[in-house]
C-alpha positions in Angstrom: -123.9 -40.7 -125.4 -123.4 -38.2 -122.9 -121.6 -40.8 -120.2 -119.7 -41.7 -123.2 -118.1 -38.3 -123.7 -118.2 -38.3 -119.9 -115.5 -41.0 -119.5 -113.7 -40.5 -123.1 -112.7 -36.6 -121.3 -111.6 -38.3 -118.0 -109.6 -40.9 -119.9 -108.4 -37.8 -122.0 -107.4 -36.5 -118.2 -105.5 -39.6 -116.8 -103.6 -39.1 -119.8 -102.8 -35.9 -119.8 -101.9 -35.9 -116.4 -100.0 -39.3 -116.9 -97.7 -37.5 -119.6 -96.9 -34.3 -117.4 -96.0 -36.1 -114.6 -93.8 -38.0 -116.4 -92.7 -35.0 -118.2 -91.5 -33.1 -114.7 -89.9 -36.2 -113.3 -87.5 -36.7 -116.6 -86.7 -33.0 -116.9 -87.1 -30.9 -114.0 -84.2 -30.7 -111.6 -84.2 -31.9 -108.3 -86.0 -30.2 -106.2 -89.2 -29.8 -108.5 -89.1 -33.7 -110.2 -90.4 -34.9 -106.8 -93.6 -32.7 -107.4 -96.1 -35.5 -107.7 -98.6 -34.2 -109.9 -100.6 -37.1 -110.0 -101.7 -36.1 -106.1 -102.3 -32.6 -107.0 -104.2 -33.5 -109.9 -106.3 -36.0 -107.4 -107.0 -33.4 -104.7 -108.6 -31.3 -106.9 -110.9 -34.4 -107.9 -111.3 -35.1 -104.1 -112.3 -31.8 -103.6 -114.7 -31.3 -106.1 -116.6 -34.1 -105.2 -115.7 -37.1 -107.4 -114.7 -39.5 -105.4 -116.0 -42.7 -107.6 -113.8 -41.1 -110.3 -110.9 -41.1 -107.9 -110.3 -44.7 -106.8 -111.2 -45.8 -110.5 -108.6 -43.6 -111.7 -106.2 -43.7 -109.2 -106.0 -47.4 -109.5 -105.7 -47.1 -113.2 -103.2 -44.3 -113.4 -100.9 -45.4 -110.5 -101.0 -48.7 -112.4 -99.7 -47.2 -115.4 -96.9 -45.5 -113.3 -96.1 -48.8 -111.3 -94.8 -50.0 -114.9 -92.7 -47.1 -115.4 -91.4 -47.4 -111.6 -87.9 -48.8 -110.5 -89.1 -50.4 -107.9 -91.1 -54.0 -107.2 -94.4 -54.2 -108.4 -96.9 -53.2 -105.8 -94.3 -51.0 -103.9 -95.9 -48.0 -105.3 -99.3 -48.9 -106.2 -100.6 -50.3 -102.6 -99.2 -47.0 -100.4 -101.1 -44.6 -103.4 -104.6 -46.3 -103.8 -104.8 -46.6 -99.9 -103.3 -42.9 -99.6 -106.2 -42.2 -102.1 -108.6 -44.2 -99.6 -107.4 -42.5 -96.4 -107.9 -38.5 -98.3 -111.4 -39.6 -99.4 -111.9 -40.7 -95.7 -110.3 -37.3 -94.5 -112.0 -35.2 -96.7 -115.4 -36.3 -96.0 -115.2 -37.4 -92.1 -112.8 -35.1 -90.3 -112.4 -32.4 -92.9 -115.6 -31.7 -94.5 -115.1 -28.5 -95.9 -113.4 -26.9 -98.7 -111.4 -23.6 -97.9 -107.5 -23.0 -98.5 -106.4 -24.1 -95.2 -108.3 -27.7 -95.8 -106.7 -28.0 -98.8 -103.3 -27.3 -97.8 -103.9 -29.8 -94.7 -105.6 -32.7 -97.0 -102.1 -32.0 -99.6 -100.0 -32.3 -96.3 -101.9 -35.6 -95.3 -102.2 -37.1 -98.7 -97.6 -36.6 -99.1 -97.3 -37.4 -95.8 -99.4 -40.8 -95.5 -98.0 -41.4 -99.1 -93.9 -41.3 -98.0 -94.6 -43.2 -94.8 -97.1 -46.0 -96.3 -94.2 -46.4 -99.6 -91.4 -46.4 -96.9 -93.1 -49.4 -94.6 -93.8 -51.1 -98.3 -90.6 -50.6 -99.7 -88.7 -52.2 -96.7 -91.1 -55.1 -97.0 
């Protein structure tokens, strides 16, 4: 019963955090739309610890935003679950700890990996 709550509040999550991303790319103005919340919302999970809960989720949720996507499908789904794969790698190989300034480098790493991995896809 207690797994079951477990996974009924992380579905509760995906969604939430589906709906707001959505939410800031429709309304927000240009500069802030291209906040991707979805990342943010996955650091924090990477950081905490929950890693099997990342690549479950981040396959599910980038799925659900590959439908809502202009582009091909696959275009953005491939470059986010292996951006998710490389952050996991990151933080537990190279990075291993959790202060501010590993945080702000794992964000940096996670956008960065993400632009250049959908650019080499999307010219594919």
């Amino acid at each position: 019963m207690l797994r079951l709550k477990h996974y009924l509040l992380f579905s509760m999550n995906l969604a939430v955090v589906f709906f707001l991303h959505i939410t800031v790319v429709l309304l927000f103005p240009y500069p802030f739309h291209t906040m991707h919340v979805v990342f943010l919302f996955f650091l924090f999970l990477i950081m905490s610890g929950h890693s099997g809960q990342v690549i479950f989720g981040g396959s599910l949720l980038f799925f659900l935003l590959e439908l809502f996507s202009g582009e091909p499908f696959g275009v953005f789904l491939f470059p986010a679950v292996l951006t998710l794969l490389f952050s996991i790698w990151l933080f537990r190989d190279v990075i291993s700890n959790r202060s501010i300034y590993s945080t702000g480098i794992l964000c940096i790493s996670m956008l960065s990996c993400f632009w250049v991995l959908f650019l080499l896809s999307d010219m594919v």
